[in-house]
C-alpha positions as CSV (number, residue, x, y, z in Angstrom):
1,X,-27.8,73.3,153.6
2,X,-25.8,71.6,150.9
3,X,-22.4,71.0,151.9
4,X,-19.6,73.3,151.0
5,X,-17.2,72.7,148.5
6,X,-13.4,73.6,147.5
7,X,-13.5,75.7,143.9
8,X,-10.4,74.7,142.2
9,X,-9.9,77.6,139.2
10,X,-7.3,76.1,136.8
11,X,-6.5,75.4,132.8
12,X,-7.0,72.0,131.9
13,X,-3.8,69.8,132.9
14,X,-2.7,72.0,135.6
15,X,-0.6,69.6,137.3
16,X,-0.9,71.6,140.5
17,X,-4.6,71.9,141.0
18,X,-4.9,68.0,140.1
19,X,-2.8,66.8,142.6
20,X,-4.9,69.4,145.2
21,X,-7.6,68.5,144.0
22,X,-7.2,64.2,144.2
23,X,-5.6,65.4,148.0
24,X,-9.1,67.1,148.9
25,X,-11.4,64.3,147.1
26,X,-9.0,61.6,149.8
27,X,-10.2,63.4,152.2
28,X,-13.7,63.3,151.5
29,X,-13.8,67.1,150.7
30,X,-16.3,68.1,148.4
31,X,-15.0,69.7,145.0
32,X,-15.6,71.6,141.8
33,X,-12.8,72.2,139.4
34,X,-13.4,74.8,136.5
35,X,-11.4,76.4,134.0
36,X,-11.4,80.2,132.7
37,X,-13.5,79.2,129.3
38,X,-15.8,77.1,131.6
39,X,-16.7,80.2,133.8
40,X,-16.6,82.3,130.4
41,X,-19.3,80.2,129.1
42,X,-21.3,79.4,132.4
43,X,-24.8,81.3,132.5
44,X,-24.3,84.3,135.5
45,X,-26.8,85.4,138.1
46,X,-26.7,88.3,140.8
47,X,-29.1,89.9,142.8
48,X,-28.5,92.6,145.6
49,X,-28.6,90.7,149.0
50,X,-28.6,87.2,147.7
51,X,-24.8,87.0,146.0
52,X,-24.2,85.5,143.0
53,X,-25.2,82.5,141.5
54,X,-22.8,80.9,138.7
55,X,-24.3,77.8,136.7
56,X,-20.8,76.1,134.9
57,X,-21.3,74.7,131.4
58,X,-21.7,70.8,132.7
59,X,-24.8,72.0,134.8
60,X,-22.8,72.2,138.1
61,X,-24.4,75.1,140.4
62,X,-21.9,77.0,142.1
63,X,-23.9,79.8,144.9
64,X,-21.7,81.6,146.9
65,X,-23.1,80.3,150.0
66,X,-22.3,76.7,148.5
67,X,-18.2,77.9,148.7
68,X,-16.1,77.3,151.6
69,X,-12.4,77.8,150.1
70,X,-11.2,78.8,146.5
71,X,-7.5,77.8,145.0
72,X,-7.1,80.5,142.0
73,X,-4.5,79.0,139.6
74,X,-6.1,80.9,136.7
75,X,-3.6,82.6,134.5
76,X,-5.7,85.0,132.7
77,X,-9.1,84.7,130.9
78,X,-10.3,82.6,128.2
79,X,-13.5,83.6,125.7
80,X,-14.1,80.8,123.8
81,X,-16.9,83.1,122.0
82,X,-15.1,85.6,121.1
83,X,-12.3,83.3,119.5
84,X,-13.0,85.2,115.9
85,X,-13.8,88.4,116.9
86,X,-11.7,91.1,116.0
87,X,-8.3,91.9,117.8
88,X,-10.1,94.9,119.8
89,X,-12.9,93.8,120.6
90,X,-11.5,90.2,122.0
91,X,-9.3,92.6,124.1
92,X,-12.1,94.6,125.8
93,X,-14.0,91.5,126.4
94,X,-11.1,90.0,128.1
95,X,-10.9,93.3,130.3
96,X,-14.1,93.1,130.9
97,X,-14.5,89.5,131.8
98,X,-11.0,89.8,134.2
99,X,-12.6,92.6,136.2
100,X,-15.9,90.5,136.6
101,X,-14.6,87.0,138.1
102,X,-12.2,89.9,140.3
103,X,-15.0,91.4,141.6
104,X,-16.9,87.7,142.1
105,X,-13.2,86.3,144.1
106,X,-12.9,89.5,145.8
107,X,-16.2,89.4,147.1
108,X,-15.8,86.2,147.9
109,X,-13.1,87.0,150.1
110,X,-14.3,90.6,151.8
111,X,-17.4,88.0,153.0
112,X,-14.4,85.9,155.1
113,X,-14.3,83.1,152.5
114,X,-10.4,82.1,151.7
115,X,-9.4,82.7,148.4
116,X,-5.8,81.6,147.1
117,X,-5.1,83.8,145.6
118,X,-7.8,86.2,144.8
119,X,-6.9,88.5,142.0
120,X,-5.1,91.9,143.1
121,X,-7.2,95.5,142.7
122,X,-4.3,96.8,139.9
123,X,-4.2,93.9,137.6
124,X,-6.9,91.5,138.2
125,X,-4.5,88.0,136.6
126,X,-1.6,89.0,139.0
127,X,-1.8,89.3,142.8
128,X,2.0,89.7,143.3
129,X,3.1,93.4,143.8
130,X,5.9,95.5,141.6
131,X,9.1,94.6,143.0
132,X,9.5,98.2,144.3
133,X,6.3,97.7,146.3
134,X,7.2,94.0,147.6
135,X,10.4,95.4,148.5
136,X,9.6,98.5,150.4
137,X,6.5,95.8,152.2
138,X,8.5,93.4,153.0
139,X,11.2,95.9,154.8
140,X,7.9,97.0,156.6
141,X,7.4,93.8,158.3
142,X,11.3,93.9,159.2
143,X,12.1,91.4,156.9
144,X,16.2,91.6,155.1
145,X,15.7,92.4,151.6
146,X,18.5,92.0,148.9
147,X,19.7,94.8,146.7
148,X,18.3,95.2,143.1
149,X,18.8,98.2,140.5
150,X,16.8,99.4,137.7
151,X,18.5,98.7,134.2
152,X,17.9,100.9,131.0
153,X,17.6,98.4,129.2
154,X,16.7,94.4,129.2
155,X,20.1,93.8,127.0
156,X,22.3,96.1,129.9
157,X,21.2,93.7,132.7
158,X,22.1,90.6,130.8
159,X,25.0,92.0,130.0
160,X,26.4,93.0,133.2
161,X,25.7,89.5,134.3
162,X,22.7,90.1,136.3
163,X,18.8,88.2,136.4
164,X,15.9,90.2,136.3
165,X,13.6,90.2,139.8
166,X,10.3,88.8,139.2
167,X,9.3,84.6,137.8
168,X,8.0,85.8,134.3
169,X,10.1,86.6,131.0
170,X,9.4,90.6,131.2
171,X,9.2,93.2,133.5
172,X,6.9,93.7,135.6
173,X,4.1,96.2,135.6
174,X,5.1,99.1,132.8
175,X,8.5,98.7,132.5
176,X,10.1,99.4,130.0
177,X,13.4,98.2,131.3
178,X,14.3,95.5,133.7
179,X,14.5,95.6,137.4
180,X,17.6,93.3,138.2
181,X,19.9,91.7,140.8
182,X,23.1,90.3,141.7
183,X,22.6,86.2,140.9
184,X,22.8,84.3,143.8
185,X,25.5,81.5,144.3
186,X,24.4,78.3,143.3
187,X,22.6,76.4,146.0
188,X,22.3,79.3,148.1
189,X,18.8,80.2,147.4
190,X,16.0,78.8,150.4
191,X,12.5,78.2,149.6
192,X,9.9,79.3,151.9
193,X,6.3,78.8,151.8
194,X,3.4,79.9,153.2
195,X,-0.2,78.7,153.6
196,X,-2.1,80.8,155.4
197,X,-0.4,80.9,158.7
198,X,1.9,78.1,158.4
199,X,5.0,78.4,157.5
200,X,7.4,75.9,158.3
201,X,11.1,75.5,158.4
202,X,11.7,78.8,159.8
203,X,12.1,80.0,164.3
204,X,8.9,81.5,165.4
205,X,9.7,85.1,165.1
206,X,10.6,85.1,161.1
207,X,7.8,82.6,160.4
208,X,5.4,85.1,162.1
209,X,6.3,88.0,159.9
210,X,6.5,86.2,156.7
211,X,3.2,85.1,157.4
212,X,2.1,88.6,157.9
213,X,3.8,89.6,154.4
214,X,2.2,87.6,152.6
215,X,-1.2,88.7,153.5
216,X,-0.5,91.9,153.3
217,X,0.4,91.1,149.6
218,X,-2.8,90.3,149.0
219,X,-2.0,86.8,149.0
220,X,-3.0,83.4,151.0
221,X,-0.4,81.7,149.6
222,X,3.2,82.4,148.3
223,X,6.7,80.7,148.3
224,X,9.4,83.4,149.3
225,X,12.9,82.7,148.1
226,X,15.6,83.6,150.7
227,X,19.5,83.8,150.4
228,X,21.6,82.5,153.4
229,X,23.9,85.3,154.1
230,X,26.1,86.0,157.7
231,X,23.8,88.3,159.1
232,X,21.1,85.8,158.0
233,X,18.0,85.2,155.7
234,X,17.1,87.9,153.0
235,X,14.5,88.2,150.5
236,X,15.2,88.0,147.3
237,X,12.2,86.8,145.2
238,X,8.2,86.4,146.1
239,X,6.4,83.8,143.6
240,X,2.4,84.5,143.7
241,X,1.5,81.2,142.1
242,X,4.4,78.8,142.7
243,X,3.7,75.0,141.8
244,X,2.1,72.8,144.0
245,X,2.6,69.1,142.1
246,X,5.3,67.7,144.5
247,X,3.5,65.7,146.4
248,X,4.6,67.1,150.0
249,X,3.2,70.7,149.2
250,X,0.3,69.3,147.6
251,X,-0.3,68.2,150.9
252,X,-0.2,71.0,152.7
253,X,-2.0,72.8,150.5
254,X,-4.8,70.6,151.1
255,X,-4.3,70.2,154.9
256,X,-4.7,74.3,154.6
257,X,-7.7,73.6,152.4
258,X,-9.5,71.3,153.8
259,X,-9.6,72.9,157.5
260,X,-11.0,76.0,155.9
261,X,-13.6,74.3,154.3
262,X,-14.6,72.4,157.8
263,X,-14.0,76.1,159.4
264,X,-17.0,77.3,156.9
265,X,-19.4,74.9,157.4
């Protein structure tokens, strides 16, 4: 059988799935990088009982019995062919394309094979939950959450010297207005993250359950942002697809990585 390989799923000069990806090839892991517009233009195969069967642009034969691990760092998809199609019909293609290589990671995943992070069932480019659900989740796994409100508008927030929950520009989800929160001090906020079951820096008992969040998120890997308070730690912010180009978590990422990939074979 033809050794297994680590899919990287990036755009082009994503510093974070380079410095994975040189971390894996040290190690003498196998590895296939593509982008969103090389999958969009890569010839598709799929037959009942025998998986899929994905042949990129360059040639490069990608079975799913040929993957041992995936890192997802794709932001949303990319249809090179469709570049001068009209506005509506670019947009179905892209919806349609999204809930293809969903179904493909997700499957990928249901049949044991670890996917960071595989696209979530509501919106297939984010994996991250509404900040209501993360919240009330994360309470579930008796982790200390901080306070947020809901805003009528973006402009009230701001103005009331508050920063909106969530690592994009906008809301998340259909909002209309802003979910927001008190800012923390400067230097107070902790970094957390989490591959797979690791999770260093915290005692036993809190690493366990952050662990636990995070796949119940949907997620195999997240960084959670905490804020040191008396009665402890408390959750304040969960990134989905933090960056990975500092060279310490690059490492750990591929220490996670590779000992799926020997797990698989």
């Amino acid at each position: 059988m033809t050794a297994r390989v680590v899919l990287i799923l990036a755009g082009r000069g994503d510093a974070s799935s380079e410095a994975v990806g040189l971390g894996l090839a040290q190690r003498g892991c196998p590895v296939v990088r593509a982008s969103a517009a090389d999958l969009a233009l890569a010839k598709w195969y799929h037959a009942e009982g025998e998986g899929t069967r994905v042949v990129l642009p360059d040639g490069t034969p990608l079975d799913d019995g040929r993957i041992g691990a995936v890192l997802n760092r794709l932001e949303g998809p990319d249809l090179p062919q469709f570049a001068r199609a009209p506005a509506e019909d670019r947009d179905y293609a892209a919806a349609e394309f999204a809930a293809l290589l969903a179904s493909w990671l997700n499957g990928l995943s249901d049949r044991g094979v670890p996917v960071a992070n595989p696209p979530g069932s509501d919106d297939a480019w984010s994996a991250a939950l509404h900040p209501l659900g993360w919240h009330a989740l994360a309470v579930a796994h008796r982790l200390r959450v901080g306070d947020f409100a809901v805003a009528s508008s973006v402009r009230g927030g701001v103005c009331r010297g508050l920063e909106r929950v969530g690592a994009g520009d906008w809301p998340s989800g259909c909002d209309v207005a802003g979910w927001y929160r008190t800012a923390p001090g400067r230097g107070a906020v902790c970094r957390v993250w989490v591959f797979g079951a690791d999770c260093g820096g915290l005692e036993a008992g809190l690493a366990t359950r952050c662990t636990a969040f995070v796949r119940a998120l949907g997620l195999r890997y997240a960084a959670l942002d905490f804020v040191a308070e008396r009665g402890g730690l408390r959750l304040i912010e969960v990134v989905a697809r933090p960056p990975l180009d500092d060279a310490a978590l690059a490492g750990r990422c591929v220490h996670w990585l590779s000992a799926a990939l020997e797990g698989a074979r």
